[in-house]
N, C-alpha and C positions, 0 to 999 in steps of 0.2 A: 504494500500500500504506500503508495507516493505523498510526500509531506501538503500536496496539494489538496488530496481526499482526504487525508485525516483531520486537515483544519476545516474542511468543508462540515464534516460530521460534526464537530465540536461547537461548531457555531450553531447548526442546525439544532443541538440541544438547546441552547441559551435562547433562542427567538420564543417569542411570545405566540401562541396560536391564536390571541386574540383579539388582533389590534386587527382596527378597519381601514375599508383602502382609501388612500389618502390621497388626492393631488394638488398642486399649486393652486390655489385661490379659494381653498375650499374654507370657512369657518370653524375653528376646531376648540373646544373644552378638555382638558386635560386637566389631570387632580396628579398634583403633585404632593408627596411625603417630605414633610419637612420636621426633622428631625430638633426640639426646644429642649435642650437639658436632657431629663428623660422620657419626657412624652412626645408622641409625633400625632401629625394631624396630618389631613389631604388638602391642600390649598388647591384652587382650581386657576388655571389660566388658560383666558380666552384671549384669541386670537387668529388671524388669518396666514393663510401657511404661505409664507415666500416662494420658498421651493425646501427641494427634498433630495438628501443623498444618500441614495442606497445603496449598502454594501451586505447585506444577510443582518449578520446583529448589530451590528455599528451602525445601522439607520438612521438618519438625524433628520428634525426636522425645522427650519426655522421659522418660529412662529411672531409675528409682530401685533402690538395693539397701544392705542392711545388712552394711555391713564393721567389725565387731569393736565392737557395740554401736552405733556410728554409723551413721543415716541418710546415703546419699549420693546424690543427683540430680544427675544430668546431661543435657542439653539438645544434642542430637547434628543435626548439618546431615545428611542421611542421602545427597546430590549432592555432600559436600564430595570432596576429594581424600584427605583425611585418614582417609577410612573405608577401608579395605581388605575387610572380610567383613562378610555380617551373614547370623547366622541364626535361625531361630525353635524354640527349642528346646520348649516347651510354649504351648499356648493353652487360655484359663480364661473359662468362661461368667460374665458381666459383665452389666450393664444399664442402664450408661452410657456416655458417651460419653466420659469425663473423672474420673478417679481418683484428685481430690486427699483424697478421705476418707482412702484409706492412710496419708498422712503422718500423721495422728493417733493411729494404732493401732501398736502395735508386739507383734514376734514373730505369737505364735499369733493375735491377734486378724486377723492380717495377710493371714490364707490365704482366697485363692480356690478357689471352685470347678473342677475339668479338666475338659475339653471330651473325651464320649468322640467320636474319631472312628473 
């Protein structure tokens, strides 16, 4: 067995069977574990997905959203441990692959198209 299939197996354990499919512009809720001393709780972050890099478990996803005038991005391991839920709350007709124009545009310049489904 070649070092190429045995990392290919080892990864395939670590993935998550649960996550939904995701693409660039879609709306996404995620509950994040966030670890206070000794208690942890899920904090939830919502946000629209930039883009997405897929490599088996190392998936990342980066999600942005405007909290209180501020831009915020976050760059989400979507196999980590630390994710507890995700889910897809709208998806928006898009025609790229990759959505760093957003950060340029603020508010109303900022809205995508909804996907009727």
């Amino acid at each position: 067995m070649s070092y190429q299939e045995l990392l290919g197996k080892l990864q395939a354990k670590e993935c998550k069977p649960s996550i939904p499919v995701i693409g660039p512009g879609d709306l996404l809720r995620v509950g994040v574990l966030i670890q206070e001393g000794n208690k942890s709780r899920i904090q939830p972050f919502q946000g629209t997905v930039l883009g997405i890099h897929s490599n088996q478990a190392s998936t990342t996803v980066t999600l942005r959203r405007l909290a209180q005038v501020v831009n915020v991005e976050r760059v989400l391991l979507l196999h980590s441990a630390k994710i507890a839920t995700i889910q897809v709350l709208r998806r928006y007709k898009i025609r790229r692959s990759k959505l760093y124009y957003l950060r340029s545009f603020h508010s109303k310049k900022n809205r995508l198209k909804q996907k009727l489904s």
